[in-house]
LUMLOTI-907517 format. One line per field, with one value per residue (C-alpha): residue number from 1; residue in three letters; x, y, z. Coordinates in steps of 0.001 Angstrom, whole numbers, padded with zeros to 6 digits. Each point is the difference from the previous one (the first is absolute). Layout:
<sites>
pos	(NUM	...)
code	(ALA	...)
c1	(X	...)
c2	(Y	...)
c3	(Z	...)
</sites>
This chain:
<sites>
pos	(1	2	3	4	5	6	7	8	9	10	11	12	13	14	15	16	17	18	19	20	21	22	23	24	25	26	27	28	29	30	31	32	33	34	35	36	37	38	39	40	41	42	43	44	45	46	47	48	49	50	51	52	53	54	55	56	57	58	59	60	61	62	63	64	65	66	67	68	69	70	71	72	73	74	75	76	77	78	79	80	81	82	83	84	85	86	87	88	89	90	91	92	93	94	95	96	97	98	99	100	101	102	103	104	105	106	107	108	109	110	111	112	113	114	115	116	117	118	119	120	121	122	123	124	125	126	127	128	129	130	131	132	133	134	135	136	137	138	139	140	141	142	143	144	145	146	147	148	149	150	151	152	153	154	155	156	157	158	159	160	161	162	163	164	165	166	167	168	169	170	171	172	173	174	175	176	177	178	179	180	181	182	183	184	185	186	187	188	189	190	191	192	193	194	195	196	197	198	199	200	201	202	203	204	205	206	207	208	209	210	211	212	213	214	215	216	217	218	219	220	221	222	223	224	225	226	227	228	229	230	231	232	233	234	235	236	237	238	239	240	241	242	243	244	245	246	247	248	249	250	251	252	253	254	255	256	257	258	259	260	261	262	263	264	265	266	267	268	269	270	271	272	273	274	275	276	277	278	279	280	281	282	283	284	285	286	287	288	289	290	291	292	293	294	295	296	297	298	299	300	301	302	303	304	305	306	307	308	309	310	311	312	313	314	315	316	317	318	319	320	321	322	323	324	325	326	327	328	329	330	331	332	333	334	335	336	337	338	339	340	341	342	343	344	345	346	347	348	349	350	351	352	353	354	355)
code	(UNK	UNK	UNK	UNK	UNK	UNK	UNK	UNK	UNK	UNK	UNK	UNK	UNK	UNK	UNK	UNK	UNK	UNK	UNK	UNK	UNK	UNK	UNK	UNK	UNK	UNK	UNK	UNK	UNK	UNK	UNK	UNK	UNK	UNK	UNK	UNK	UNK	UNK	UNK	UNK	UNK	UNK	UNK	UNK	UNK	UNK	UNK	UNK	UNK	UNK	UNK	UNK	UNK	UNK	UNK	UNK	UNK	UNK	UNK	UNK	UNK	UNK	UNK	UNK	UNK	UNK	UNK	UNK	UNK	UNK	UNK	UNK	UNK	UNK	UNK	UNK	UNK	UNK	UNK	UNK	UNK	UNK	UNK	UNK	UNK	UNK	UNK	UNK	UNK	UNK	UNK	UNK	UNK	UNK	UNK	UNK	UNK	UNK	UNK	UNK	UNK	UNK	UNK	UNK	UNK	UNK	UNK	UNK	UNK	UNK	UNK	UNK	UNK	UNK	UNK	UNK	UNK	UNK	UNK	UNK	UNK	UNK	UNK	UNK	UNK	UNK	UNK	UNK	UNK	UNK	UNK	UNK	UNK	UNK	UNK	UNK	UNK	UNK	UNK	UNK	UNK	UNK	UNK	UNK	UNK	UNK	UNK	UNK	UNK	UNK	UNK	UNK	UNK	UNK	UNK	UNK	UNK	UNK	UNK	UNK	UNK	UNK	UNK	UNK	UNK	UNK	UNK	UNK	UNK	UNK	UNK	UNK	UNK	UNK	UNK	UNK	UNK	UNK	UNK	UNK	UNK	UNK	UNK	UNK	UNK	UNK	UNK	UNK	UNK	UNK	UNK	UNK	UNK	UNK	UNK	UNK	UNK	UNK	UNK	UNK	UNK	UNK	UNK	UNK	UNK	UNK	UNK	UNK	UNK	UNK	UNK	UNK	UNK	UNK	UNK	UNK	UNK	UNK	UNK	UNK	UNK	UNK	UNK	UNK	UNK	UNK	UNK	UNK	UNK	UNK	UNK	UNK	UNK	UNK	UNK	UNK	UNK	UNK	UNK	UNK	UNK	UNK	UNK	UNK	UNK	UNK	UNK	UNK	UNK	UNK	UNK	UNK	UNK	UNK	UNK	UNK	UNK	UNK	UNK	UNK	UNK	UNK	UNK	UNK	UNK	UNK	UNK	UNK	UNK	UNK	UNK	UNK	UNK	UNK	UNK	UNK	UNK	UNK	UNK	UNK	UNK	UNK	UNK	UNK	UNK	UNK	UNK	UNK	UNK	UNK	UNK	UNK	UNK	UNK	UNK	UNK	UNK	UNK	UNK	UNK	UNK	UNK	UNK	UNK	UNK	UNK	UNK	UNK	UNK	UNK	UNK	UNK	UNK	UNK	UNK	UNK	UNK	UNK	UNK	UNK	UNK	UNK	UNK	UNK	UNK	UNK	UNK	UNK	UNK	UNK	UNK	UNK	UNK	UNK	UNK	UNK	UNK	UNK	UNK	UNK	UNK	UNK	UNK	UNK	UNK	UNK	UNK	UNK	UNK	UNK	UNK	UNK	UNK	UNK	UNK)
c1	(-073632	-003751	-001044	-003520	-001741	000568	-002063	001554	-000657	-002881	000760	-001101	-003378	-001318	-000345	-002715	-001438	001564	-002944	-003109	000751	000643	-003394	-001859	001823	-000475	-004225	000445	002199	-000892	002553	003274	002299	002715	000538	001286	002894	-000247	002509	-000323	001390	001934	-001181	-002781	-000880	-004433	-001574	002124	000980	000894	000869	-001554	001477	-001834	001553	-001215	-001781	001875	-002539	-000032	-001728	-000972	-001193	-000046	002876	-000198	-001255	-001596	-001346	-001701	-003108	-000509	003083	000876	-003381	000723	-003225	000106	003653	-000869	-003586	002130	003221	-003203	-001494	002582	001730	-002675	001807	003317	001516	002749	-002023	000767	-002789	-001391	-001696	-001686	-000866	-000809	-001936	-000245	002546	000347	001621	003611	-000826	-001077	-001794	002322	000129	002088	000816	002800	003246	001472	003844	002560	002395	-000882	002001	001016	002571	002681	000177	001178	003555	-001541	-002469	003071	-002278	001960	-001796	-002479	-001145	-000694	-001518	-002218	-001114	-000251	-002884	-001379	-000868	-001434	-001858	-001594	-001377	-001853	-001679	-001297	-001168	-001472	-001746	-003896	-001135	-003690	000428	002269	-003354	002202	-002117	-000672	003388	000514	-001825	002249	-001623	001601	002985	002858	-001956	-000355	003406	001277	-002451	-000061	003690	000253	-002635	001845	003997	-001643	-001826	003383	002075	002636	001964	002904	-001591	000091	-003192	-000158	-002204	002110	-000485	-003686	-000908	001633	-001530	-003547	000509	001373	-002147	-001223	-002855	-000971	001529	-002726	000479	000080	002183	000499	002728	002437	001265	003067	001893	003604	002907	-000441	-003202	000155	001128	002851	000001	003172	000433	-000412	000342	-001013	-003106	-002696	-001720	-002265	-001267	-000097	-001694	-003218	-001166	000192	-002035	-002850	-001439	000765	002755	002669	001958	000098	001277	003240	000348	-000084	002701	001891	000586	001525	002001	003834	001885	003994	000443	-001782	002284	001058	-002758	-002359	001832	-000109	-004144	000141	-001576	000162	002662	-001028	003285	001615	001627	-002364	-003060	-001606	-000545	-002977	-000589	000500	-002066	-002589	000467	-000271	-003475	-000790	000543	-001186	-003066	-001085	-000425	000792	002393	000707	001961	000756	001154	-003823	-000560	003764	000036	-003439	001669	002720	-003060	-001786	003440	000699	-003831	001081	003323	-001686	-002795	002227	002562	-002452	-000836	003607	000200	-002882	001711	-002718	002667	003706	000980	003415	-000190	-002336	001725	001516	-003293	-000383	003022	-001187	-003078	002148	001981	-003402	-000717	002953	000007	-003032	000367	003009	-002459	-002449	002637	001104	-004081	-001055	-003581)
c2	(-133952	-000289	-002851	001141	000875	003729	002949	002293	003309	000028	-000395	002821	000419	-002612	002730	000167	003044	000196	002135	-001515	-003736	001549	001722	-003285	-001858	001835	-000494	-003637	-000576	003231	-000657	000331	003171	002093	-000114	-002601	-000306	-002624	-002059	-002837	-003431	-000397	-004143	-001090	000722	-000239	001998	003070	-000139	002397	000797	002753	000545	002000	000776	-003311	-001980	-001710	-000856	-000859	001103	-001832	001684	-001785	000899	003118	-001109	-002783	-002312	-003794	000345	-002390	000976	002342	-000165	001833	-000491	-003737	-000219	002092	-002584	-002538	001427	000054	-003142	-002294	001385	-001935	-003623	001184	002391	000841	002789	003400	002295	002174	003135	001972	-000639	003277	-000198	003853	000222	003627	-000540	-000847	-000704	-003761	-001978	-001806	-001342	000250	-002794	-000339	000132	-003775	000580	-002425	-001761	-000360	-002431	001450	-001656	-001164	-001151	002247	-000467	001495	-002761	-002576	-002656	-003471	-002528	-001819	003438	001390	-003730	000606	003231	-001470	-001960	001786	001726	-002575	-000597	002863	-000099	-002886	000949	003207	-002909	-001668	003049	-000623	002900	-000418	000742	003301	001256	-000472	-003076	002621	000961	-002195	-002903	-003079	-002030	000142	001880	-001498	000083	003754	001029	-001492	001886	003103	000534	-000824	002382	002677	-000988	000650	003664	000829	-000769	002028	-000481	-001182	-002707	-003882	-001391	-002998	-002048	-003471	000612	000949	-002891	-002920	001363	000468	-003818	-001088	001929	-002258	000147	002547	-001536	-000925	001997	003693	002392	003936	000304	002685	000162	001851	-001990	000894	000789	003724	-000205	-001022	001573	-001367	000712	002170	-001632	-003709	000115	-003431	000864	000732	003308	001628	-000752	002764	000821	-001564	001975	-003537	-001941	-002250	-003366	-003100	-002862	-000081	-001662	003007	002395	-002636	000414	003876	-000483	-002337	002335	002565	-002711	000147	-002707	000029	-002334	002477	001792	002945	002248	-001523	000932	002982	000381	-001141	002198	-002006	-002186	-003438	-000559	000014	-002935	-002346	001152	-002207	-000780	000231	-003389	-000590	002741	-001407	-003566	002103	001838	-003375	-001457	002697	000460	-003555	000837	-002147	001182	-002746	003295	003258	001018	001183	002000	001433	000490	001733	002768	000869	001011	001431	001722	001060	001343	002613	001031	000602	002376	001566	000137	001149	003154	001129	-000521	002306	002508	-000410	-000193	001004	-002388	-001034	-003511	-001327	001192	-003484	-002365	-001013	-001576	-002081	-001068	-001649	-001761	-001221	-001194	-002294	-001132	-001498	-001223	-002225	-001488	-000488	-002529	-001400	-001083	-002894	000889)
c3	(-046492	002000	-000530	000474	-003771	-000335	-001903	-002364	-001802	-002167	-003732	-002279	-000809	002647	002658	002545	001945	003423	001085	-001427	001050	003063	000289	-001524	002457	003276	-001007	000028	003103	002349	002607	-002710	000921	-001731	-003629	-002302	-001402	-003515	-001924	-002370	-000161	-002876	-000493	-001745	-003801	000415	002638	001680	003629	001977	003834	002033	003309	002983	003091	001472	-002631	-003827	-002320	-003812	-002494	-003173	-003044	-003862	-002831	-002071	-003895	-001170	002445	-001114	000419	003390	001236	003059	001728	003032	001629	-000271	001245	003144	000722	-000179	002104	002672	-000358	-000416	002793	002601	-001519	-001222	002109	-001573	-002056	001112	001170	-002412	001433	-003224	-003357	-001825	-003559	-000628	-002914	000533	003308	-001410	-003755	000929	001830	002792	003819	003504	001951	002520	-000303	000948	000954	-001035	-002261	-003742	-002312	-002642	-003002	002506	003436	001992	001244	003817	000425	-000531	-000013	-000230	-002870	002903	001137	-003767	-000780	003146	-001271	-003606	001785	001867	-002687	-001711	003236	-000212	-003640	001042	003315	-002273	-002746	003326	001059	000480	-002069	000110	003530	-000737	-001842	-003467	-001580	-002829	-000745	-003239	-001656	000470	-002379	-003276	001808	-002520	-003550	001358	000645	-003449	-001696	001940	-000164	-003725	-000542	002014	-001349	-003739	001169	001382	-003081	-001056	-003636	002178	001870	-000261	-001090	002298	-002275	000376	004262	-000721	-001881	002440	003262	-002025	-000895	003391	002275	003041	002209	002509	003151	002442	003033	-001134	002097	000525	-003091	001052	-003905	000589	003103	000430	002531	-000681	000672	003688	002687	002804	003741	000701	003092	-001366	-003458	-000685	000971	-002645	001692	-003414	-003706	-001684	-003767	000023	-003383	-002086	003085	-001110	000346	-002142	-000417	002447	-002352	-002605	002981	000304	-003889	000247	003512	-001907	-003062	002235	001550	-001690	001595	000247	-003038	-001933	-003553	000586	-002186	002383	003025	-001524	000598	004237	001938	003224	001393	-001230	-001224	003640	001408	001927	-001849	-001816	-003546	-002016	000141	003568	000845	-002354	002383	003144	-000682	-001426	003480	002190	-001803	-000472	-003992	-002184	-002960	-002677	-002267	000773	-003631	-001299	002959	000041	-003733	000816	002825	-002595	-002752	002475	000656	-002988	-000253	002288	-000799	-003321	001520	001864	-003139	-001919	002088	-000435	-003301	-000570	002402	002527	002450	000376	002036	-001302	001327	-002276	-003363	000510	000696	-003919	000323	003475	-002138	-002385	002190	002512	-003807	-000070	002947	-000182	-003678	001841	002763	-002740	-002083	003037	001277	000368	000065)
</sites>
């Protein structure tokens, strides 16, 4: 098994045109040779990835879903400004080399950036690394590490001060993603009302030191050094990025984070190995950014119960292009059913607050 994260065949009808990326390419970077040859990698369920592979050169090339698309979503041109800025006081960005807006070039509008080699975490450890629990606990935190040198980043000086209006960041994203759960409603889909209500009433105040907000912070979204895999060597999927409460990027981290005490259903839902022994648990990742970052954090149940609505918000966008055959991707016939259970879940933290 290579451990590195590895491309596959394209699925049906998200082909690209071998030739006329090629040709678009070449005019942006003169000194590329030979022909490409593309495939796609098979993660993700927003924006379509895929691998094209020169002679001497890997780069990857982002382009927005097939169907529907929210409205603000999949703004290729932003991601790309700020894969390029951001880069000067994070540098774990990869390069991105063109961002092309002519739609009739591949169907879309999309952007290039480099190809950053290495080891992506998917569900499970992987049995290769055989990391004891201090060296996955390490990693755990370094993790965490990094999430708040990004929150630390001076972004004024990265020329991204206009990247989001932090004040009146939370009231926002309660709002905004009730507004976009009830467009994407299906017949089949929970109704959240109970979950909307209590973080409407609970909602605290902006917190006072605005950050760069990644908004969708996770173990398959970073990249590993092969040689070191401790070592934290990309962030990748910057589509989400803007600028607001730090605190509200935990929540949305948290949400994805299914510990090992976790039922079974849940377990069910991981996507990365936060389950593994020596990782730690929400909570004590909560007390470790808490630490780290010098913040604060009296609760983390609003702004967790907030990441698994703003969760379920877009499992249900996503749902809701399948279930009006806007794609055929087979995995999310099954994403109804994850918005019901995101529902529980946070109906249980909600009985157990104290807030």
């Amino acid at each position: 098994m290579a451990l590195t994260d590895q491309s596959t065949r394209i699925r049906e009808g998200e082909e690209l045109d071998a030739a006329v990326i090629d040709q678009y390419l070449k005019a942006q970077i003169p000194e590329l040779t030979g022909e490409p040859r593309i495939s796609q990698f098979p993660g993700g369920a927003s924006n379509l990835t895929y691998l094209l592979e020169y002679p001497n050169q890997e780069f990857v090339l982002r382009r927005p879903p097939f169907g529907h698309k929210a409205k603000s979503a999949h703004d290729m041109g932003r991601e790309y400004r700020i894969l390029n800025q951001l880069k000067a006081g994070f540098p774990y960005c990869p390069k991105a080399y063109a961002h092309c807006t002519d739609e009739s070039v591949i169907g879309a509008e999309f952007y290039v950036m480099e190809r950053v080699n290495g080891i992506i975490l998917r569900s499970d450890m992987p049995a290769e690394l055989n990391f004891s629990e201090e060296q996955t606990r390490n990693l755990c935190k370094s993790f965490i590490d990094k999430m708040v040198e990004l929150h630390n980043v001076d972004y004024q000086a990265c020329g991204l001060g206009d990247l989001g209006k932090p004040e009146g960041y939370v009231q926002r994203q309660i709002s905004g993603w009730s507004d976009r759960y009830e467009k994407a409603l299906t017949p089949d889909a929970p109704l959240w009302e109970p979950v909307k209500a209590w973080l409407k009433d609970k909602m605290p105040a902006d917190h006072h030191k605005p950050g760069i907000v990644h908004n969708d912070y996770r173990f398959d979204n970073v990249i590993l050094n092969p040689q070191n895999p401790s070592e934290i060597i990309g962030v990748l999927d910057w589509e989400l990025t803007t600028i607001g409460d730090p605190l509200m990027d935990l929540g949305n981290t948290l949400a994805y984070w299914i510990e090992a005490a976790d039922s079974a259903p849940i377990q069910m839902m991981r996507r990365q190995p936060s389950n593994a022994p020596g990782m730690l648990t929400r909570q004590q990742f909560a007390d470790y950014y808490a630490e780290r970052s010098g913040i604060e954090i009296k609760s983390i149940d609003f702004y967790y119960t907030y990441g698994l609505f703003r969760l379920a918000g877009i499992v249900q966008q996503i749902y809701f292009r399948f279930f009006h055959g806007q794609t055929q991707d087979k995995r999310f016939a099954q994403f109804v059913h994850m918005n019901k259970l995101l529902e529980q879940m946070s109906l249980q933290v909600i009985n157990k607050s104290q807030l």
